[in-house]
TIDREN-813513 format. One record per residue: residue number from 1; x, y, z of N, C-alpha, C, O, CB in turn. Coordinates in steps of 0.2 Angstrom, whole numbers, plus 5000, padded with zeros to 4 digits. Glycine has a CB too. Example, Ala and Ser with C-alpha at 12.3 -4.5 7.8 and 13.67 -1.06 7.14 Angstrom:
<recs>
REC     n   n_xx   n_yy   n_zz   ca_xx   ca_yy   ca_zz   c_xx   c_yy   c_zz   o_xx   o_yy   o_zz   cb_xx   cb_yy   cb_zz
REC     1   5066   4972   5039    5062    4978    5039   5066   4984   5039   5071   4983   5042    5057    4978    5045
REC     2   5064   4989   5035    5068    4995    5036   5064   5000   5039   5067   5006   5040    5070    4997    5029
</recs>
This chain:
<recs>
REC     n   n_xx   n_yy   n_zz   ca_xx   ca_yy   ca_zz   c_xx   c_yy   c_zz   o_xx   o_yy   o_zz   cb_xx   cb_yy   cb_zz
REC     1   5735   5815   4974    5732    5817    4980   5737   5817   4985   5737   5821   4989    5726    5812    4981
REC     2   5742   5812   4987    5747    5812    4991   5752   5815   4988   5757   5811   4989    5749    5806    4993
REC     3   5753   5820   4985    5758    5825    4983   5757   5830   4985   5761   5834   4987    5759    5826    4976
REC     4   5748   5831   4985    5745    5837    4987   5746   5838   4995   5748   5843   4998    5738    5837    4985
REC     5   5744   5832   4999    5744    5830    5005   5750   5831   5009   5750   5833   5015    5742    5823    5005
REC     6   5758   5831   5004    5765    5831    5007   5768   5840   5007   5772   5842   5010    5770    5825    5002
REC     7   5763   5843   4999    5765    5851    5001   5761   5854   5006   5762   5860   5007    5764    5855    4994
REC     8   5757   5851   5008    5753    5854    5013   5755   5853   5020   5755   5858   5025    5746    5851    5012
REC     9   5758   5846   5021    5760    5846    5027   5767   5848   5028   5770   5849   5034    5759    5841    5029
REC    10   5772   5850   5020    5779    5853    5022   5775   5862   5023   5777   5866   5027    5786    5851    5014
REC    11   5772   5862   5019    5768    5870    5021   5766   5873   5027   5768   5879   5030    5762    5869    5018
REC    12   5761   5868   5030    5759    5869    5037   5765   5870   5041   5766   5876   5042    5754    5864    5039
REC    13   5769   5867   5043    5774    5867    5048   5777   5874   5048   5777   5878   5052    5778    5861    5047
REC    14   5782   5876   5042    5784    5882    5042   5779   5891   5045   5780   5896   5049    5785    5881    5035
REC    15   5772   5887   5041    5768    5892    5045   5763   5893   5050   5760   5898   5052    5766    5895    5042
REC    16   5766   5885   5053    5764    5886    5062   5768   5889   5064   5766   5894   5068    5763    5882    5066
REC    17   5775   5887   5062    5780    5893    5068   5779   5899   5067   5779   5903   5072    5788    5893    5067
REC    18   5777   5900   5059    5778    5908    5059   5772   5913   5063   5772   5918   5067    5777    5910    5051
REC    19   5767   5910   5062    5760    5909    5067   5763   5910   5073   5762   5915   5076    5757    5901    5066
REC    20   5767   5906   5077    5767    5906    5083   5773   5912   5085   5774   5915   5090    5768    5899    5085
REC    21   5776   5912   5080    5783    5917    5082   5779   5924   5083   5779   5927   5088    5790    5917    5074
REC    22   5774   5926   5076    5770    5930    5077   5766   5932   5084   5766   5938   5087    5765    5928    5072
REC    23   5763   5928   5087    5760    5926    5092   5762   5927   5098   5758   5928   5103    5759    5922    5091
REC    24   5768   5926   5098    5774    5929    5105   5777   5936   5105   5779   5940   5109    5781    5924    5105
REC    25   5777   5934   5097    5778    5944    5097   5773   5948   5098   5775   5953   5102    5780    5948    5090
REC    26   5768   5949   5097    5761    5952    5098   5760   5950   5108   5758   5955   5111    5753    5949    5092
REC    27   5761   5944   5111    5761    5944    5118   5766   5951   5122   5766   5956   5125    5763    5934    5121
REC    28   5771   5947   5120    5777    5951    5122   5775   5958   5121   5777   5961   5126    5783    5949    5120
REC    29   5772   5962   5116    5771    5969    5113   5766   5971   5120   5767   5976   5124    5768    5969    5104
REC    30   5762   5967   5120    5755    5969    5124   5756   5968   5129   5753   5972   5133    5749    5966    5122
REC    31   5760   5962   5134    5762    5962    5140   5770   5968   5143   5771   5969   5149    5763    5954    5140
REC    32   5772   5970   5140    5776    5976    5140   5772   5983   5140   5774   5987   5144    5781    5976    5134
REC    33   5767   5985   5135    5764    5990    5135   5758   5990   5144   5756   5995   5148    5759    5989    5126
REC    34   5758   5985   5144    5753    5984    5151   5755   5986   5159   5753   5988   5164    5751    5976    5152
REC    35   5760   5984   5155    5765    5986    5162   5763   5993   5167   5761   5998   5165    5772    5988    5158
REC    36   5765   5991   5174    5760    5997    5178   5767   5997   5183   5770   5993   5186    5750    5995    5182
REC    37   5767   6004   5182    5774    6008    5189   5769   6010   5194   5766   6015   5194    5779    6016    5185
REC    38   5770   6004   5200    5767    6008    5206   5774   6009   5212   5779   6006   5213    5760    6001    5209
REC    39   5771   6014   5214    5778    6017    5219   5775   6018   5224   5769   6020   5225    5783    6025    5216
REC    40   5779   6017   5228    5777    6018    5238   5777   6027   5240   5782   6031   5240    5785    6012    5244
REC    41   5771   6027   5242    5770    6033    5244   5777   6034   5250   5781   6030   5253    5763    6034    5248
REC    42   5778   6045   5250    5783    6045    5256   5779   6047   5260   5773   6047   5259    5789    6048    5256
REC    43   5780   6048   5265    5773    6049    5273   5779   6053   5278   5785   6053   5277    5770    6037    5279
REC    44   5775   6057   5282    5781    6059    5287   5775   6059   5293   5770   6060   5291    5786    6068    5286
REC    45   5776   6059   5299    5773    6056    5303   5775   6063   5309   5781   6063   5310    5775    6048    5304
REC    46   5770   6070   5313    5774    6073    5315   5767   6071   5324   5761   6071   5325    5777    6081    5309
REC    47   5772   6071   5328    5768    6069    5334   5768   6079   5336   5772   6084   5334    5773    6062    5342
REC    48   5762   6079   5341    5763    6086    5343   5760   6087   5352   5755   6083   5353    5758    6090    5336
REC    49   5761   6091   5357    5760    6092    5363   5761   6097   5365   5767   6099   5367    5763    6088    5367
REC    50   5756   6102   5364    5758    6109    5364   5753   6112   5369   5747   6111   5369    5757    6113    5356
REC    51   5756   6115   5373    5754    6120    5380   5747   6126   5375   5746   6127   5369    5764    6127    5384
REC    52   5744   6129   5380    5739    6133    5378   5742   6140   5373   5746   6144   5375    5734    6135    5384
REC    53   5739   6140   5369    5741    6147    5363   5747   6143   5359   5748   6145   5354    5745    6156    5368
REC    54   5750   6137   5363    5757    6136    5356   5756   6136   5350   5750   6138   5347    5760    6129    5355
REC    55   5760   6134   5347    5763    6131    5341   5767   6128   5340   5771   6129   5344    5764    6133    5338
REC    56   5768   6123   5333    5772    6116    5333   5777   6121   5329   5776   6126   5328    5768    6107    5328
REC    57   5783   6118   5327    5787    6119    5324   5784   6119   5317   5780   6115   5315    5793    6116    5325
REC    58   5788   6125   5310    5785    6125    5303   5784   6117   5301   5787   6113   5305    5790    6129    5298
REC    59   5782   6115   5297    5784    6109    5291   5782   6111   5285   5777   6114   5283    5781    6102    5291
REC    60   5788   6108   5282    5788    6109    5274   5786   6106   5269   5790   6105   5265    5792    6109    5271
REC    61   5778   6105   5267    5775    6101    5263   5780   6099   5258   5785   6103   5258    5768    6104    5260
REC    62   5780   6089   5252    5784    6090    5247   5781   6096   5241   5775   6097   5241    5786    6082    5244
REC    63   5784   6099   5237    5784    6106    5233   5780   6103   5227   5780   6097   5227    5791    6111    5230
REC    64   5778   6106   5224    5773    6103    5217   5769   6096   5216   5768   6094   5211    5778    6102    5211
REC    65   5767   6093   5222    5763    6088    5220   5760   6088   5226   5763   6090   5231    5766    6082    5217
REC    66   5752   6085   5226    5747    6084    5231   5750   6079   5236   5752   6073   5235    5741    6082    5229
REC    67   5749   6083   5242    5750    6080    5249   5745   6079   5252   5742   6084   5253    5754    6083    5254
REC    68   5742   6072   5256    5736    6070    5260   5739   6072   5268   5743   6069   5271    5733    6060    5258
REC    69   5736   6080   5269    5738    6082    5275   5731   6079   5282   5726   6081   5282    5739    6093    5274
REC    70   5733   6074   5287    5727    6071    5290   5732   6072   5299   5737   6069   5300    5724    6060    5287
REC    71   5726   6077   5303    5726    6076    5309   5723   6074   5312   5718   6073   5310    5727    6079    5310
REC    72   5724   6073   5320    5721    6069    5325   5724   6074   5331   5729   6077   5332    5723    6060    5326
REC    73   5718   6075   5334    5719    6078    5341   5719   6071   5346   5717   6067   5342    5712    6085    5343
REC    74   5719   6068   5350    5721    6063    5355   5717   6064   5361   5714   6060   5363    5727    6062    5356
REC    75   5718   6069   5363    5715    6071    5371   5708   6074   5370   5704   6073   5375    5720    6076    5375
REC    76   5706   6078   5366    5700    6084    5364   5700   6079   5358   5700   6082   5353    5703    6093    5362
REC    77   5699   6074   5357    5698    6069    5352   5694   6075   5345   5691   6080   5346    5693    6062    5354
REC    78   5696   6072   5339    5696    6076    5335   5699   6073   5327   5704   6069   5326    5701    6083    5338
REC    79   5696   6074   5322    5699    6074    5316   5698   6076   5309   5693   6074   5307    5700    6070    5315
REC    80   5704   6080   5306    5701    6082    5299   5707   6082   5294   5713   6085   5295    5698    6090    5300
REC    81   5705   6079   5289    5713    6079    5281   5710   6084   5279   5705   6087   5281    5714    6072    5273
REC    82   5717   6086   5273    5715    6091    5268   5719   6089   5262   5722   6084   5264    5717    6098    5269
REC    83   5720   6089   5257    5725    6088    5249   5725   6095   5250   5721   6100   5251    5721    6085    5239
REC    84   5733   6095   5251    5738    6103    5249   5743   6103   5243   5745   6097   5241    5744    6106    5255
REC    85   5744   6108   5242    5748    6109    5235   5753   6115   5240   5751   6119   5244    5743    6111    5227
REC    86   5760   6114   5238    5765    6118    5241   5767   6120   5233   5771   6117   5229    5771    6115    5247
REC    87   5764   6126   5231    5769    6129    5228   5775   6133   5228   5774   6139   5226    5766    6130    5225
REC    88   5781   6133   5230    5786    6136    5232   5787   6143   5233   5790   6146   5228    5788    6135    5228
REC    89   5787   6145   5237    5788    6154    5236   5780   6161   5235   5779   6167   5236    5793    6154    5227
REC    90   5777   6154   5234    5769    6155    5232   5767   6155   5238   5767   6160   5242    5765    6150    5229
REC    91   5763   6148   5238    5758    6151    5242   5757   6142   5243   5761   6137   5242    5751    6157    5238
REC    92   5751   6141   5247    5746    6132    5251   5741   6134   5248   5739   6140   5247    5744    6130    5262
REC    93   5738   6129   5247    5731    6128    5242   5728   6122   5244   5731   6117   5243    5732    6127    5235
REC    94   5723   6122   5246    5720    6115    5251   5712   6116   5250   5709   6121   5249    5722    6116    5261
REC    95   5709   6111   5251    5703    6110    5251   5702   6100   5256   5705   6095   5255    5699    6110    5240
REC    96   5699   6102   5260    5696    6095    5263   5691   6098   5268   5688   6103   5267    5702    6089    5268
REC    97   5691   6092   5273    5686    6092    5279   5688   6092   5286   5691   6088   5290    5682    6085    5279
REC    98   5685   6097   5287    5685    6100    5296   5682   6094   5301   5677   6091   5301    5679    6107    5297
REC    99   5687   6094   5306    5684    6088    5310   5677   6089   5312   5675   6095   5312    5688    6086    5317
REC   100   5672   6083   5315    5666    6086    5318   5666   6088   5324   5670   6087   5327    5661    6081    5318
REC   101   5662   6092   5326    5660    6095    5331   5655   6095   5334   5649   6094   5332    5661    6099    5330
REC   102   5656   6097   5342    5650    6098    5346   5650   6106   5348   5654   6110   5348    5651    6093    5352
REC   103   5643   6107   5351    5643    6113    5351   5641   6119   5345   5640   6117   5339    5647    6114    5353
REC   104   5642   6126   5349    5639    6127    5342   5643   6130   5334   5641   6134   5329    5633    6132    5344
REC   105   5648   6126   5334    5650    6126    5328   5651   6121   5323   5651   6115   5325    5655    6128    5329
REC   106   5651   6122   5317    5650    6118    5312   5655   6111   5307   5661   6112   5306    5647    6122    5308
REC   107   5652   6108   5305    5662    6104    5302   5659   6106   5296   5652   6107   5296    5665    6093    5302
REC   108   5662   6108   5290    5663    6107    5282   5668   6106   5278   5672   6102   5278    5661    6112    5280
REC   109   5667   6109   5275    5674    6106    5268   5677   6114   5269   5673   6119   5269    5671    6103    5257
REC   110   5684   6114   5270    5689    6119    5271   5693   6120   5264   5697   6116   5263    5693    6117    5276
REC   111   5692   6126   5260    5697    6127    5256   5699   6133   5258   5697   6137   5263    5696    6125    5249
REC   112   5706   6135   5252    5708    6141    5252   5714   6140   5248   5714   6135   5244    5710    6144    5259
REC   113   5719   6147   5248    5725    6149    5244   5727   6153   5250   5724   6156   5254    5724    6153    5236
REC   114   5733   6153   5250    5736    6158    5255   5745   6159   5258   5748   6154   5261    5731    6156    5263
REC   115   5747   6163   5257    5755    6161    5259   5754   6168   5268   5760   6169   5270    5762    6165    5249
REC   116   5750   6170   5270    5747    6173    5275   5747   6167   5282   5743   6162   5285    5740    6176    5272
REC   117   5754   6171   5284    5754    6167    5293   5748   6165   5296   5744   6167   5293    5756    6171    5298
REC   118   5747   6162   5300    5738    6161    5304   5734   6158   5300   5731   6153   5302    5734    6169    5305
REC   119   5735   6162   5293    5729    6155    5290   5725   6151   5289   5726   6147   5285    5729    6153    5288
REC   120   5720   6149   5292    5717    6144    5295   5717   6140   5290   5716   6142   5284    5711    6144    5299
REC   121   5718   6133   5292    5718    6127    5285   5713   6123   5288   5707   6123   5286    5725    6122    5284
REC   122   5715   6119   5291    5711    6114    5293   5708   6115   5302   5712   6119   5305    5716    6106    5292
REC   123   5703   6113   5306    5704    6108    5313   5703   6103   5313   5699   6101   5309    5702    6109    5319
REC   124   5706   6100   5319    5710    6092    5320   5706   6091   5327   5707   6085   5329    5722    6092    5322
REC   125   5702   6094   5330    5700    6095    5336   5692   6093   5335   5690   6093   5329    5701    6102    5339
REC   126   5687   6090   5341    5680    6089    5342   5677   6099   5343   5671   6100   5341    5679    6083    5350
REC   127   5682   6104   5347    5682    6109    5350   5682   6114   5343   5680   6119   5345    5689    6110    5356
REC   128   5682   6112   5337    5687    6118    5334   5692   6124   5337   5693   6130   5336    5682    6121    5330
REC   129   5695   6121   5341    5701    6126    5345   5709   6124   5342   5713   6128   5343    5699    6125    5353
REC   130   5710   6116   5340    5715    6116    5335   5715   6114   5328   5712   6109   5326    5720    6114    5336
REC   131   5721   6119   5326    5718    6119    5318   5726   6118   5314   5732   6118   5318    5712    6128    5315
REC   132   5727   6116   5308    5732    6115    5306   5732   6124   5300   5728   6126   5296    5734    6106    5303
REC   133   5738   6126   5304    5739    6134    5301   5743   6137   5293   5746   6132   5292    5743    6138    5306
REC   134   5744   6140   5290    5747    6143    5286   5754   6148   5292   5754   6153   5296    5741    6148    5281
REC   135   5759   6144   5290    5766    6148    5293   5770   6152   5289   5773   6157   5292    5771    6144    5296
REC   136   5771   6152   5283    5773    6155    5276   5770   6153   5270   5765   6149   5269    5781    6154    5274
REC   137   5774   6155   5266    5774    6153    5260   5774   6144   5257   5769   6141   5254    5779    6158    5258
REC   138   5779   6143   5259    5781    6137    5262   5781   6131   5264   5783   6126   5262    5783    6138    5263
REC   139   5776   6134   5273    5776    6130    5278   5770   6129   5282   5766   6133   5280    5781    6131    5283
REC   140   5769   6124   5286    5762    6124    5288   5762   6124   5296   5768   6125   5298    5757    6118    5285
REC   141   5758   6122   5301    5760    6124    5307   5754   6121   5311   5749   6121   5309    5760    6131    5309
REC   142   5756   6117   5319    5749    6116    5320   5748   6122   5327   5752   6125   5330    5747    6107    5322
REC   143   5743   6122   5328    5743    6128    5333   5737   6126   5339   5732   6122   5338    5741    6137    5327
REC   144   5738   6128   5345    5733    6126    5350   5729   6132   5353   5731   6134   5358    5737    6122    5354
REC   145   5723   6133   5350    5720    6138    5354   5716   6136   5358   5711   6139   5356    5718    6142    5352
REC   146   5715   6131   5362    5711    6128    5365   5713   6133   5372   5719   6135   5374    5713    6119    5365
REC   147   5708   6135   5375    5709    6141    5380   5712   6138   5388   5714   6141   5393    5701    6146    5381
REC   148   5710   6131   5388    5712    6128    5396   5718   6122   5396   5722   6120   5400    5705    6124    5399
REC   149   5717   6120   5389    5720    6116    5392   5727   6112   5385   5726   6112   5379    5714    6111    5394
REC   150   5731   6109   5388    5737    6107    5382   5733   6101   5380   5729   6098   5383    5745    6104    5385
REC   151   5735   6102   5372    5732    6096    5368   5738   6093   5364   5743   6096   5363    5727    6098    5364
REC   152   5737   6087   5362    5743    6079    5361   5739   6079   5355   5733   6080   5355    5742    6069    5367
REC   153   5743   6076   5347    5740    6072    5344   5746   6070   5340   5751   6069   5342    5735    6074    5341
REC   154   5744   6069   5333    5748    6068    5328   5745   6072   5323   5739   6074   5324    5749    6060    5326
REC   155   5749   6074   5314    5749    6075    5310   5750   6071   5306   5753   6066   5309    5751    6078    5310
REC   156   5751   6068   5300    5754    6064    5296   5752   6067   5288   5747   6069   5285    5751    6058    5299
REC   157   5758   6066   5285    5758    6069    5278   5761   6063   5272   5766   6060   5272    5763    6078    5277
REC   158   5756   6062   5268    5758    6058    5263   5758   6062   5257   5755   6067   5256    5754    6053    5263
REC   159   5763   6058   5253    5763    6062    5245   5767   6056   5240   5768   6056   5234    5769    6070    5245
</recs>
C-alpha cells in the first residue's frame, strides 16, 4: 500500500505541471486570440462664415471608407449628419438626417449618389437655406442660400 501511495505521488507531480503547463498554453492561446485593435478616429474640423449665395472652399472626404459628415449652423441655429462614402473619381453617396425645421418645410432622412455640382446633401440650418453640397466628384461644399442674411457654423468630419 505504501509503494502504491509513493508511485502516485512521484506520478501526480509530473502531471500537475503538465496540467498546468497545458493550462497556460490554452490562457495564453485564448488571451492572444481576444485581443481587440481599437484605433482613434481621424476628425477634421472645418469652421465656416459665408456672406449670402456663398460658398466654403471644396473638402475632400477620406476615399473608400465611411465618413460621419455633422453640421451646425450657429446663428440660424440648425443641424444635420450624414455617413458618405467618397468614392474616387466616382461619385458621394450619403444617407442621414436633415436638420429640423420651422415653417413650412420638412426634416427627413436625406440620401443620394451623385458626382453633380449643387447636389444637395444635407441642411445644417433650422431655415433649410444651408445645406452641405456635392462640388465634384471628389468634394463637398457648404453653401449659403439663406436670402438676407450671413451665416457662421462648423462642419466636422470623422472617419
Amino acid at each position: 500500500m505504501k509503494a502504491i501511495k509513493m508511485r502516485m505521488q512521484k506520478f501526480s507531480r509530473p502531471g500537475v505541471i503538465l496540467i498546468a503547463t497545458a493550462v497556460a498554453i490554452i490562457t495564453s492561446v485564448v488571451v492572444a486570440n481576444a485581443t481587440q485593435t481599437i484605433t482613434t478616429p481621424n476628425a477634421a474640423f472645418i469652421s465656416y462664415n459665408l456672406a449670402i449665395g456663398a460658398h466654403s472652399a471644396a473638402i475632400t472626404p477620406a476615399t473608400n471608407r465611411s465618413v460621419l459628415v455633422m453640421g451646425c449652423c450657429t446663428n440660424n441655429t440648425g443641424v444635420g449628419q450624414v455617413s458618405l462614402l467618397h468614392s474616387p473619381s466616382t461619385a458621394i453617396e450619403w444617407v442621414g438626417l436633415e436638420s429640423t425645421c420651422g415653417g413650412s418645410c420638412t426634416s427627413a432622412i436625406t440620401q443620394g449618389y451623385s458626382a453633380t455640382a449643387g447636389t444637395h446633401i444635407v441642411y445644417i440650418d433650422f431655415q433649410h437655406t444651408v445645406d452641405i453640397q456635392v462640388a465634384s466628384a471628389d468634394t463637398i461644399l457648404i453653401h449659403n442660400g439663406h436670402p438676407f442674411q450671413t451665416v457662421t457654423g462648423n462642419v466636422t468630419l470623422v472617419w
